[in-house]
Structure formats: C-alpha cells, structure tokens
PLY file of the C-alpha trace (Angstrom):
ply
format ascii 1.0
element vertex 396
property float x
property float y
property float z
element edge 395
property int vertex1
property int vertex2
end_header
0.00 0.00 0.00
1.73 3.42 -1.31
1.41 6.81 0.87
-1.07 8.16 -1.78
-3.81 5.20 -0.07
-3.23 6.31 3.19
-2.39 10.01 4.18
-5.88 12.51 4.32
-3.88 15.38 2.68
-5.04 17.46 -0.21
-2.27 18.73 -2.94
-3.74 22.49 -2.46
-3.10 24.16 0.78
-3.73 27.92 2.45
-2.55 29.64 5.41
-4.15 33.16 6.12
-2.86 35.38 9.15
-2.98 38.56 9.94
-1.61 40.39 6.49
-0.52 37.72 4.09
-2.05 34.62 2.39
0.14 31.62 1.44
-0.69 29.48 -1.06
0.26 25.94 -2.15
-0.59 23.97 -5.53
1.29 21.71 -7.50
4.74 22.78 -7.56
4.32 26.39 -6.89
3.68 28.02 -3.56
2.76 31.92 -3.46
2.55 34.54 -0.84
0.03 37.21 -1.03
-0.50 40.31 0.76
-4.32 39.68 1.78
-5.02 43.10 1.80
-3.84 44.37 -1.44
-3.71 41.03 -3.43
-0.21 41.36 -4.23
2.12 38.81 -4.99
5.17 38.99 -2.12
6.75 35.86 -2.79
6.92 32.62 -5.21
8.50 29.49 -5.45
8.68 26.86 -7.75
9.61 23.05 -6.50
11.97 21.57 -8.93
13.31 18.35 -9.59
17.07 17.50 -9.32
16.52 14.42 -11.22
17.59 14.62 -14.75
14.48 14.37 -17.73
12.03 14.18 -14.03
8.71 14.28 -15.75
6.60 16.61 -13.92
8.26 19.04 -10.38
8.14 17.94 -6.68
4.43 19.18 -5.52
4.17 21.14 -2.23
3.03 19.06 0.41
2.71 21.11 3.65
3.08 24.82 4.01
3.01 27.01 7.31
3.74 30.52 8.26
5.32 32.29 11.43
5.77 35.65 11.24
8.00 36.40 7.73
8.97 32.80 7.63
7.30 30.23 5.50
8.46 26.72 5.78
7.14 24.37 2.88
7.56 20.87 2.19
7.76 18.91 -0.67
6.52 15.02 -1.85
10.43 14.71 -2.90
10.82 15.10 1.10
12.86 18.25 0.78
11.97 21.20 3.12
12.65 25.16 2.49
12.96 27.74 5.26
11.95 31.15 3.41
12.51 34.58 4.61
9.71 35.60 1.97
9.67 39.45 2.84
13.52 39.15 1.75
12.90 36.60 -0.59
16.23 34.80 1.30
16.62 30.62 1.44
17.39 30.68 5.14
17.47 26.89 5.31
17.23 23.67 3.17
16.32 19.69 4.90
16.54 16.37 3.22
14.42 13.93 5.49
16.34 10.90 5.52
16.22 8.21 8.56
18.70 5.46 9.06
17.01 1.94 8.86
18.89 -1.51 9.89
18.84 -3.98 7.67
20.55 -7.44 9.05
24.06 -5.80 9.29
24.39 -3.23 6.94
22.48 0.53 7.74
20.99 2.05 5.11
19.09 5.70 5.04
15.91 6.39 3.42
13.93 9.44 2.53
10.57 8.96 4.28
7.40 10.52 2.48
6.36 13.53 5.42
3.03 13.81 6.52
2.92 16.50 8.56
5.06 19.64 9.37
4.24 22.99 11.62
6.06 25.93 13.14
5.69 26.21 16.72
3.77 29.08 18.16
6.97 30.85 19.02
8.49 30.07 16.02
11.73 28.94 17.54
11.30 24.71 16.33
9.76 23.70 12.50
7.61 20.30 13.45
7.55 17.26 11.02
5.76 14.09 11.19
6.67 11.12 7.98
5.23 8.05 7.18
6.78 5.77 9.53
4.87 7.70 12.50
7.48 9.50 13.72
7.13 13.53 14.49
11.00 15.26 14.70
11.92 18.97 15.37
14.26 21.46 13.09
15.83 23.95 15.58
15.31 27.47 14.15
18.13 29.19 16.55
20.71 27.36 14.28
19.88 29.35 11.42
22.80 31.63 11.53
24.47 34.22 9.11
23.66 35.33 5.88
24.58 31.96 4.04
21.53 28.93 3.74
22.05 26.84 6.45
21.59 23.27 6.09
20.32 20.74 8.26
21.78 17.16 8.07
19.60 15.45 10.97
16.25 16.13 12.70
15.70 15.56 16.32
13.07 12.58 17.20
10.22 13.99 19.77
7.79 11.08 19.14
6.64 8.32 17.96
3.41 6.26 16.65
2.94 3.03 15.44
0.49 4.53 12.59
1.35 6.88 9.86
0.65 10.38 11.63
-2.04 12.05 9.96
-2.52 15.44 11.45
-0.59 17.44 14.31
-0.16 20.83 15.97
0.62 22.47 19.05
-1.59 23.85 21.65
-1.88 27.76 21.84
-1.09 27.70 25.20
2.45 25.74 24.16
2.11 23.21 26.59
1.21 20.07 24.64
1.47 18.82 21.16
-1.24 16.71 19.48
-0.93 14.01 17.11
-3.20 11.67 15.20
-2.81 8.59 13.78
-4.50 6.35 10.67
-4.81 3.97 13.91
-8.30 5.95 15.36
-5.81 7.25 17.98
-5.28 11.06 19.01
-1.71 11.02 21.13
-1.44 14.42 23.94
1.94 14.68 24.75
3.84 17.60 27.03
6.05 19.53 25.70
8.75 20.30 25.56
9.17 17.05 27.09
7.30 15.11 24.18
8.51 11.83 25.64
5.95 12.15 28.26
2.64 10.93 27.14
-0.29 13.09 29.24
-3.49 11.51 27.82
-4.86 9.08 24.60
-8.16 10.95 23.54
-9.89 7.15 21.95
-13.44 6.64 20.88
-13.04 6.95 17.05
-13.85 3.52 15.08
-11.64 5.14 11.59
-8.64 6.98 10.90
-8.38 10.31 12.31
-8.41 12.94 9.08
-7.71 16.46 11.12
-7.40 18.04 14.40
-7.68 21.59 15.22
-7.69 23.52 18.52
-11.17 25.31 19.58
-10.41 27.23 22.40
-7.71 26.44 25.37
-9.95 23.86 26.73
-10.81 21.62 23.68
-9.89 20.47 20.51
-12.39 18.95 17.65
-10.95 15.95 15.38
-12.85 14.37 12.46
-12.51 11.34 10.81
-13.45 8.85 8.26
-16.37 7.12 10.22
-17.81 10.67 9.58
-17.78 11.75 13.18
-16.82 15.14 14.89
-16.32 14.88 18.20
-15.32 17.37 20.93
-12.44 16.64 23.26
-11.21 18.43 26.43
-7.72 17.59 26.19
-6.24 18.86 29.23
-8.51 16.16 30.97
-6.29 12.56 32.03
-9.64 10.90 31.89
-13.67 11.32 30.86
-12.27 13.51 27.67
-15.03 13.31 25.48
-17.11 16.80 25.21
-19.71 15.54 22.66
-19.82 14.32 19.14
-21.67 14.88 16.16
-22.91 12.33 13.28
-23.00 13.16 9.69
-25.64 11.39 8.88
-24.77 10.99 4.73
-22.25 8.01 4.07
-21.20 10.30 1.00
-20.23 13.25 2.96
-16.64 13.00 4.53
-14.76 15.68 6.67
-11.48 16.21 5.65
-10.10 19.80 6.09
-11.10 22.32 9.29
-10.87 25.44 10.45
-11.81 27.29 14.02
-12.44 30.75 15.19
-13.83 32.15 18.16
-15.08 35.66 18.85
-16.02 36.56 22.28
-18.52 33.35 23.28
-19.32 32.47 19.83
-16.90 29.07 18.76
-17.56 28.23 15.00
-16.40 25.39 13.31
-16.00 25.23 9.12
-15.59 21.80 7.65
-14.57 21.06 4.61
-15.97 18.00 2.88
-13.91 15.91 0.59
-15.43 16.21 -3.54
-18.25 18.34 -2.57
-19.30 21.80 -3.68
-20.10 22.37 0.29
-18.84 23.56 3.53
-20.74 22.31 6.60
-20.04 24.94 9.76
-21.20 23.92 13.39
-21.29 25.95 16.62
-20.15 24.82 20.32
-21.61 26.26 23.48
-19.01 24.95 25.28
-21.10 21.56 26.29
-22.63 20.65 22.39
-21.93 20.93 18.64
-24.87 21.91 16.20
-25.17 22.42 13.13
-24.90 26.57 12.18
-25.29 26.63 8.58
-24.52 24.45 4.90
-22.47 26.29 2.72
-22.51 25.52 -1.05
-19.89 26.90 -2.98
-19.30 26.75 -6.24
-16.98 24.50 -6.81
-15.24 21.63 -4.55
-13.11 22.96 -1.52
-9.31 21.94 -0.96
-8.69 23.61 1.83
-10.62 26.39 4.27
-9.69 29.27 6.79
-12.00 30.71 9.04
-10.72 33.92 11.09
-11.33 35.36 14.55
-13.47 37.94 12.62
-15.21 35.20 11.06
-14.45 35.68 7.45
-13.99 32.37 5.47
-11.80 32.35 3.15
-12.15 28.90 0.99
-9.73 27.81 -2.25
-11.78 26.01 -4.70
-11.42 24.20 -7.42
-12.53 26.67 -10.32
-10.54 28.93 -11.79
-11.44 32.05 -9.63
-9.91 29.90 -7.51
-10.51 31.63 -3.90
-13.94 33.01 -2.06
-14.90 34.78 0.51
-17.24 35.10 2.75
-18.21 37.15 6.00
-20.98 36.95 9.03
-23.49 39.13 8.15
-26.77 38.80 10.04
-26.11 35.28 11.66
-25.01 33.94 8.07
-21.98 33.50 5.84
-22.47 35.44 2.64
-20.21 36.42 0.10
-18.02 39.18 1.70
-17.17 42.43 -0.46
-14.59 43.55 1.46
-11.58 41.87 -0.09
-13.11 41.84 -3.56
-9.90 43.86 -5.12
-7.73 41.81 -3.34
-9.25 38.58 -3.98
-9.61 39.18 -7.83
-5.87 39.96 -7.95
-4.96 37.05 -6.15
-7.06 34.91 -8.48
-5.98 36.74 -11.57
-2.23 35.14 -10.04
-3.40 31.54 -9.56
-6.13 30.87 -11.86
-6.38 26.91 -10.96
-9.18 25.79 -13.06
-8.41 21.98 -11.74
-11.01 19.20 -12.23
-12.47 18.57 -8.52
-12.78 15.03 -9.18
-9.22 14.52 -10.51
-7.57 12.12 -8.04
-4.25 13.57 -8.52
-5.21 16.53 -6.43
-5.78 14.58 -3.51
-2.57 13.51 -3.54
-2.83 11.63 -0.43
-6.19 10.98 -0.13
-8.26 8.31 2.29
-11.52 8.97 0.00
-9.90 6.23 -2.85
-8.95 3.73 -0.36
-12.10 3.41 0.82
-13.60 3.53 -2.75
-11.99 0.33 -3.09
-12.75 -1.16 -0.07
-16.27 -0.73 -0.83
-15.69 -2.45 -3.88
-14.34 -4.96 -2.83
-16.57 -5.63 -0.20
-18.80 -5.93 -3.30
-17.38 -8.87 -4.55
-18.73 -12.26 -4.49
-17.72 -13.30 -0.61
-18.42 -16.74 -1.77
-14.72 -16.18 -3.64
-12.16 -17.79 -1.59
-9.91 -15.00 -0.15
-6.04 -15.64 -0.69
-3.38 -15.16 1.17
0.33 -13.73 -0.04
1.95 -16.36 -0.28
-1.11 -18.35 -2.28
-1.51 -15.32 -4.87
2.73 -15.55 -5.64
2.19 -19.25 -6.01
-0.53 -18.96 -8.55
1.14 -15.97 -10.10
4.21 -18.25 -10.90
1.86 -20.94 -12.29
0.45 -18.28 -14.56
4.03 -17.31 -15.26
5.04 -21.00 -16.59
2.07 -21.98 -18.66
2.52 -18.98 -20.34
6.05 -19.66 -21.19
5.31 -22.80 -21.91
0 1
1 2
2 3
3 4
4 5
5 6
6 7
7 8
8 9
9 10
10 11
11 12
12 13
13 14
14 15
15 16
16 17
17 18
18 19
19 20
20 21
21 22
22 23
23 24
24 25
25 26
26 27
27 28
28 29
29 30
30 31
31 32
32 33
33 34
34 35
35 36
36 37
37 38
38 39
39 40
40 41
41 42
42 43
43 44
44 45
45 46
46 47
47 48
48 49
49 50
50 51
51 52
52 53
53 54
54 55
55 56
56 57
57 58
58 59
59 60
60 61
61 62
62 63
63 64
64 65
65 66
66 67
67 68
68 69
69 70
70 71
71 72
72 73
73 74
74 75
75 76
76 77
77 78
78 79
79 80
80 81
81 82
82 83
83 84
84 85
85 86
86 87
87 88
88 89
89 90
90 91
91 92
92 93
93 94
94 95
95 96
96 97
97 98
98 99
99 100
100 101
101 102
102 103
103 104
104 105
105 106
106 107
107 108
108 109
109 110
110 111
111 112
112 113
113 114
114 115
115 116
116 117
117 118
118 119
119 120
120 121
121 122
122 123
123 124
124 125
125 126
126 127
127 128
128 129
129 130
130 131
131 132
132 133
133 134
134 135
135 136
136 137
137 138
138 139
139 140
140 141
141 142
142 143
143 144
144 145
145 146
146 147
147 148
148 149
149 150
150 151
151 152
152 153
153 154
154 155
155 156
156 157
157 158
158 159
159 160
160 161
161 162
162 163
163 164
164 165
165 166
166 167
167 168
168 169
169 170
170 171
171 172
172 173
173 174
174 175
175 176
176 177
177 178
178 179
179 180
180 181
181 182
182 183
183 184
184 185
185 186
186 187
187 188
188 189
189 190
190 191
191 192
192 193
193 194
194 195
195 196
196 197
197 198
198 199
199 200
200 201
201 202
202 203
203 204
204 205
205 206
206 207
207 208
208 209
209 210
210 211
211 212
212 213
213 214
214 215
215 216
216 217
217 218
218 219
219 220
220 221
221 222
222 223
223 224
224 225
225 226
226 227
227 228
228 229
229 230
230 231
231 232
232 233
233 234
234 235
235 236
236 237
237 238
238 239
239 240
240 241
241 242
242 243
243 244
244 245
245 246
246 247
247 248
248 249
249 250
250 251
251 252
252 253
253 254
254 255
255 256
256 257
257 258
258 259
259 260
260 261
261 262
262 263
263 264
264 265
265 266
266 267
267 268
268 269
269 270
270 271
271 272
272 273
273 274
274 275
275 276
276 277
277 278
278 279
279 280
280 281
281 282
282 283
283 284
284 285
285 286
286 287
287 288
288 289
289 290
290 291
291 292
292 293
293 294
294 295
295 296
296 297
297 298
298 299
299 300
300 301
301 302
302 303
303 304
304 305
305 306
306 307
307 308
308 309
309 310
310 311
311 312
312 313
313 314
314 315
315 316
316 317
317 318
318 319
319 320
320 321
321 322
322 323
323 324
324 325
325 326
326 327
327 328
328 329
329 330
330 331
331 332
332 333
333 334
334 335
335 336
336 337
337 338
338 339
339 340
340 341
341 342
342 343
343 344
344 345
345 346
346 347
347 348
348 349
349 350
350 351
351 352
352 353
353 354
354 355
355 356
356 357
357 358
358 359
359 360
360 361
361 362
362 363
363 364
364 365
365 366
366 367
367 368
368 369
369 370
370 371
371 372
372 373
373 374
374 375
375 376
376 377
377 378
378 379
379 380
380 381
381 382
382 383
383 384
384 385
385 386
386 387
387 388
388 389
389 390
390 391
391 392
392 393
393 394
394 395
C-alpha cells in the first residue's frame, strides 16, 4: 500500500494570518498580501533528477511571522525569509534503517510539518509515525544553512495524519490512521499526558477550539469534541453526519467573544458544513454551497472564510453578516488579484489533487466488499504461487 492510499492530505493548501495569504498547488507556492492582493513571494519546486517528468508538488506549508516553511513530496523542506525573498534553510528527510548488518538511510514521504507558536522549532511528522523537530536558533548568518539530521520527539505506530501544538504551548497533538489522538507535554514530548480514543476510523484532522478543547474528524464521519487537558472522561460531545457520501477532511476554528464556529470542509463536494459549540454541544450553524469543490478552508477570529476552490477564480470569501456566511465584499480587489495570479481551473474530481487521499482507499474497499464473498480469499503467499503458475504456462 503506497502513501497516496493512506495520508488525508489534499495537494492544495492555504494559510491566512494577519496580512498575508500563502498558497500551495502543485509545484508552486505563493505569498500574497491579503489586503492588497499582491504577490510577495513565489516558489517553484523543482526536480534535481535529470528528464524528471513533472516538479516535486508542495506538500505542507506554514507561516510564522516572515517565515514560510514548505515541504515537498520529494521530502525536501525550504525555510523562506519571503519578505527578503532569502533561502534561510534547506532539509533532506532521511532516517537510518537496519537492515541485518548493513544501515541504510531512506527518505521517508512527510506527513505533517508545523512551526511552533513561538516560532523557535519547525515540526515534522513522515510516514513511519514518527514527528521530529528542526531547531530554528541554528539558522545563523547570511549563508543557507543546512540541516543534516532532525531531532526525534515522538513516535506512533500509525502513519501520523494530522498534528499541531496547543496555543497555550504546553502540549502537542498528534493523530494517527490507527483511530488514535496522542497528547503529549512539551517540551518534554517523551511524556505521554493523555490518549483521547473513541473513534472507530482513521483520524483525518485536528484543530484547537479554544484552550480547553480540541475537535478531530474522521473517516467514520464523526466530529467529536475533546477536552484535552482532561487525564480521563475527555469526550465533550460528538456529532454524526448522517450521509455516508459526505466525509470531513479539512477544518478550520475561530472564536469571537462566546461564539466558537467550526468550518468543515468535505472531501469532492461543492459544500462547507459549519457547526457551533456552546461549550457543552456541537450543532449544526449553517450548509455552505460553494461553487466549486473545496481543498482547503480558513475561518478567522473575525469570522471571514476564506475557501480555495477548485474553479478557476480559484478563492472566495465570505463574512458573518446577520447570523449567516455570505459572500463578503470587502476583499473583492484583493481577492480578484490574487485569483488573476493563480487561476487553478483543476477538475475537482481529478484524483491527482488529492494527492494523499483516504476517500480512494475506501472507494476500493467498498468495492471490494462488493465482490462475491463466496470467492475464496487468498493469502500472499497463495496469490505468488498462482502468479508463478500463470508465469510457466505462459512460457510454456
């Protein structure tokens, strides 16, 4: 089974703060000023492989301040300065692996990467379930530093699939394809504080809600509510989607004052599904429908939504106004120049954009599960046997 069955991560990803809006699709990422729409910064992800076929596409993308780390499905990472346009530092994520005597190293797809909410350690998870830190202080002078090891902070026996750190900076929260959500203290990531459990499918985000809970979603098409702090009795509430077709990949929270919204994107669909919590209950707030499928959302502590779809005016907007989301004309300048700049135009249902996506896997599952279950089900070995029978009557 290859990362691409495995890993809930779309090939188009946003970060919005304050002033700028970074952008990741394909090979390129982009930096915006949000404000005026102006490009800032771009990048392209090449190949170092001679006659490569197609570039490296951006995995993972983050912001802190004027740095933007990004990470690529060649498993390279890039530490930008993108006000000054300057490399500051370059990563190659290789891991040594034992094999009988000899030690070999091998460059491990990443799944997962953040910057820490001071900024001062660049987070990445890979596909063996292991999370590791880059230490921004040893970034020093005017020349691209480059790292030749990452430091190992944790460890799952499942391929990570989402991660971040707590606001408050006292915990770091991983998820696994396993149904597990892993709380660990930091800086002391060794130290396990709490397993948040319930889930019956692969975890496919986790985002922070306040300084008291998280929300996680995941493939059995549940949202639930944890209070992570909490050693036992975790579980806030949880809420159903009640149509098998609708599954909750990407998510975004804001809170203003007592009012805790929740945007949720859902994989191949025109729609985004946003929920409120009262602090004891999620309901439902309001159904979206956009006009084309999302890849990724942001939702603001003004509670603008900013959305990246997959037609060619590639990003919308949309603000509160009267206890609904409606198309916001506040950043209409900005927004056309920034879409003038990307101008996507990607089919929604083209499985090459969800690079990493569960929603295939369990396409064939259910196919599968289709099948006659009458036909006998074969084992690895048996299915090599026969395949060398089919091997030698055709030679012969």
């Amino acid at each position: 089974m290859s990362i691409a069955d495995t890993l809930p991560q779309c090939a188009l990803h946003t970060h919005l703060s304050t002033e700028y809006c970074a952008v990741a699709f394909g090979e390129q990422t982009k930096v915006f000023n949000s404000k005026s729409g102006d490009c800032v910064f771009h990048h392209t992800n090449t190949s170092q492989k001679q006659n490569a076929e197609e570039n490296p596409n951006i995995g993972f993308i983050d912001l802190n301040g004027s740095s933007l780390v990004i990470a690529g499905n060649n498993k390279k990472v890039f530490l930008f300065d993108f006000l000054t346009q300057k490399l500051k530092a370059t990563y190659v994520h290789t891991r040594k692996v034992r094999i009988n005597v000899a030690i070999n190293y091998n460059n491990f797809q990443l799944t997962g990467l953040f910057f820490t909410q001071d900024g001062k350690e660049v987070w990445l998870a890979d596909k063996n379930g292991d999370a590791y830190s880059l230490d921004t202080s040893a970034i020093t002078g005017d020349d691209t530093f480059v790292y030749t090891s990452a430091t190992l902070r944790l460890g799952h026996i499942s391929v990570i699939t989402d991660m971040l750190q707590t606001s408050d900076q006292k915990y770091v929260i991983t998820s696994d394809r396993d149904e597990k959500i892993r709380v660990s203290q930091y800086p002391e990531c060794y130290i396990i504080h709490t397993y948040l459990l319930g889930n019956k499918e692969a975890i496919t985000s986790v985002k922070q809600i306040d300084q008291d809970h998280i929300i996680s979603s995941s493939l059995d098409r549940v949202l639930s509510i944890w209070s992570h702090k909490k050693e036992e009795d975790q579980l806030v509430c949880k809420y159903q989607l009640e149509d098998t077709s609708l599954i909750p990949m990407k998510m975004s929270c804001a809170q203003n004052g007592s009012l805790h919204l929740i945007a949720v994107a859902i994989e191949q669909k025109p729609q985004i599904q946003i929920f409120s919590f009262d602090g004891t209950s999620i309901k439902p707030f309001q159904v979206l429908d956009l006009p084309a499928a999302a890849f990724d959302v942001k939702l603001t502590s003004t509670f603008e939504l900013w959305a990246l779809t997959s037609q060619k005016e590639s990003f919308v907007v949309y603000s509160l106004q009267e206890n609904q989301f409606k198309p916001s004309s506040v950043h209409n300048s900005s927004v056309q120049t920034i879409n003038a700049l990307i101008s996507l135009g990607v089919d929604p249902n083209n499985k090459q954009m969800y690079k990493s996506s569960i929603y295939h896997k369990r396409v064939r599952e259910e196919k599968e599960e289709e099948e006659d279950e009458d036909k006998p089900k074969l084992g690895k070995r048996a299915r090599k046997t026969l395949a060398k029978k089919a091997n030698a009557a055709k030679v012969g």
